[in-house]
Each structure stands twice: as structure tokens, then as C-alpha cells.
N, C-alpha and C positions, 0 to 999 in steps of 0.2 A: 137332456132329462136324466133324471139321477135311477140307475137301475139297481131298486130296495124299493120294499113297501113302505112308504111312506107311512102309511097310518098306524104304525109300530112305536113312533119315534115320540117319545113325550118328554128330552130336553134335549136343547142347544148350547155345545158349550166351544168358544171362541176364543182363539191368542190376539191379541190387539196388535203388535206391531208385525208388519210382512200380511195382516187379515185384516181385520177392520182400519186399520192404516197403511198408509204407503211404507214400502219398502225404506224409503228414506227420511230423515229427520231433521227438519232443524233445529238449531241449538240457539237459545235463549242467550242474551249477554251473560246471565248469572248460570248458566251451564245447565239449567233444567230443559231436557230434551220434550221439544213441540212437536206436537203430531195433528197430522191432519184426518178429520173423519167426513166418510159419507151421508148425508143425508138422507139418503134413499135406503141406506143399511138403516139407519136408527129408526125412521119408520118404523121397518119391518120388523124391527127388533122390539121394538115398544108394542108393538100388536100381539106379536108371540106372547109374551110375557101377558099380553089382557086377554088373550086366547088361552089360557092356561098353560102352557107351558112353563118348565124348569128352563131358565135361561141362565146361565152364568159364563162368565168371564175367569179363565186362567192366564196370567201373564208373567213372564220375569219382570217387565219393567215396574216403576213405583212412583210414576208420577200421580200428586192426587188429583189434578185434570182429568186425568183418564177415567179415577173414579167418580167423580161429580158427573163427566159425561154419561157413562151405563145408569150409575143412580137415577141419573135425572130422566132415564128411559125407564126409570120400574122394573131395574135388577138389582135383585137383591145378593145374590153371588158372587162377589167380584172379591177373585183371589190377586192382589198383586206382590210381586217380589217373589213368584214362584220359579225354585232352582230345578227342582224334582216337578213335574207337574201329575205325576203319577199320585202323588200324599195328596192333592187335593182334588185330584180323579174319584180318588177312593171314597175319599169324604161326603163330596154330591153322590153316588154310587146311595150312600150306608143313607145319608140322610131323607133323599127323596124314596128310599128304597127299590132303586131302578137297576134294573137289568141291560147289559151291554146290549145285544137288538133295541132297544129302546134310548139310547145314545146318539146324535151325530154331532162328531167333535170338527170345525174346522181349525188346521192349523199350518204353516208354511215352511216352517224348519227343523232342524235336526233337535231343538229341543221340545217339538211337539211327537216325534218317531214313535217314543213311547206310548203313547195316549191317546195315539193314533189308533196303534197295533191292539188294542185293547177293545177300542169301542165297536156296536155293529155297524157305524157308517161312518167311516171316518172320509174326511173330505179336504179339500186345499183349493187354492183362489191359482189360476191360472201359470201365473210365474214362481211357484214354490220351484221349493228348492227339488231338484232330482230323484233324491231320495227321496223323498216326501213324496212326491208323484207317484213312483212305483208300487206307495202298500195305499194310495186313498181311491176306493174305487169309486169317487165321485171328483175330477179336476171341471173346475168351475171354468167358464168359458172368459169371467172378470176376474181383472189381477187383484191384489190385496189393496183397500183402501178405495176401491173403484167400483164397487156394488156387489161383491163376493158373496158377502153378511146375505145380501138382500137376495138374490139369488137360490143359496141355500132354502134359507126362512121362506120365500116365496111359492117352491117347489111343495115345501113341506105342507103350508096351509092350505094350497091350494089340494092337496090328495086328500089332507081331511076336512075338505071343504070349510074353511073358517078365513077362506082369502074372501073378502069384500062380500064377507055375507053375515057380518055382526054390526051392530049398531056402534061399534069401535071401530071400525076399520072408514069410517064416515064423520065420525067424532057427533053423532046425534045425541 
């Protein structure tokens, strides 16, 4: 269980490769790198988002798979080709006008560190990296790509009760 009040947190913001994707990638004959995604994560992730929630997506990578994937959940945030992931921290920050306790960012590597250190609940999928483990006071029991996403997202809805108690969570 994640120790933070949940019912603080009014966005979600996610790295796609190493979190909502496996650690590892395959590569297409024409060199565009393939990822695989959870189902169970996109659920939960598409509820958040009908649940009100701020959901967005920061990532270095720039495949536009990845963006039709989140889009095709009902996020409209999805930063890809981010070097800095801090400039588009800031951005959701200024735009939703949200405050760090109102933040949980999960991420798995040394270029989420920053964004990490920032947010009030910053979180990582099971097998991050080291570093990463040491500042996220939430490590998920699933590794990245494996139901992390869902996890989180689930913990969350569930404190402010909007897990399996909206006419969306049933698709009525």
C-alpha cells in the first residue's frame, strides 16, 4: 500500500519505456523500436482520465505508436522526445495549476531522478533502477510493463473512492 494520502493527488504522470513498458524492446526491420503495453494498465489509465484526473505521459522516446496508444486512452498530455523532463513537469504544474502534494509521477530511471525529486509522491515499478528506488517513497510490487501503471492508478481510485463506483468503470 502506498503511504501518502491518496486523496491529495489530482494527476498522474508516467515514463513509457522501463513503466508502462517492458524494460526491453524490440526493434522493427525498419529500426522503429516496438514496445509492448499492458492491458490492465490502459484500463486503469483510461478510468483515471474519465475519473477526472490530469493524466499525462513524459517520455524521451518518439515513436508515434506510443502516442496513438495513450491518445486512444483519453490522454491528452503526452510529451514525447523529452531530454529535460523537468520543462515539461513545469508545464503540467503551470497548466493544470497544481501543486507538488497533488503530483504522483511514476518513473524507472536516471532520467526520471529529477521529476522524481520534485513531485509529492513520486513512485517506480519494482525493478527500477537503484537510484530511483532510494528517493520514490512508493516501489511497486510489478516491474515496468507488468501492471505498475495499474497498480498505482488503482491504489489512487480506490482512497478516493471512484475505483468500480462510476458508471465508467462498468462501461454503462
Amino acid at each position: 500500500m502506498i503511504n501518502y494520502d491518496l486523496t491529495k493527488i489530482r494527476a498522474l504522470i508516467f515514463d513509457v519505456d522501463g513503466v508502462l513498458s517492458a524494460e526491453t524492446i524490440t526493434l522493427h526491420p525498419n529500426g522503429e523500436p516496438m514496445r509492448s503495453v499492458n492491458i490492465k494498465d490502459g484500463y486503469a489509465l483510461q478510468l483515471a482520465v474519465k475519473c477526472g484526473l490530469h493524466v499525462a505521459i513524459i517520455t524521451g522516446g518518439k515513436t508515434e505508436a506510443v502516442r496513438k496508444r495513450y491518445e486512444g486512452l483519453g490522454i491528452k498530455d503526452i510529451y514525447m522526445g523529452a531530454a529535460v523532463k523537468t520543462k515539461e513537469y513545469a508545464e503540467l504544474m503551470e497548466k493544470y495549476n497544481l501543486k507538488p502534494e497533488e503530483v504522483l509521477y511514476m518513473g524507472d530511471d536516471i532520467p526520471d531522478y529529477e521529476v522524481l525529486s520534485l513531485v509529492g509522491l513520486p513512485c517506480c515499478p519494482a525493478d527500477a533502477a537503484p537510484e530511483i528506488k532510494a528517493i520514490c517513497t512508493y516501489i511497486s510490487h510489478r516491474n515496468g510493463g507488468y501492471g505498475c501503471g495499474r497498480d498505482v492508478v488503482e491504489q489512487v481510485l480506490r482512497a478516493q473512492g471512484k475505483w468500480m463506483s462510476h458508471e465508467e468503470a462498468f462501461g454503462w
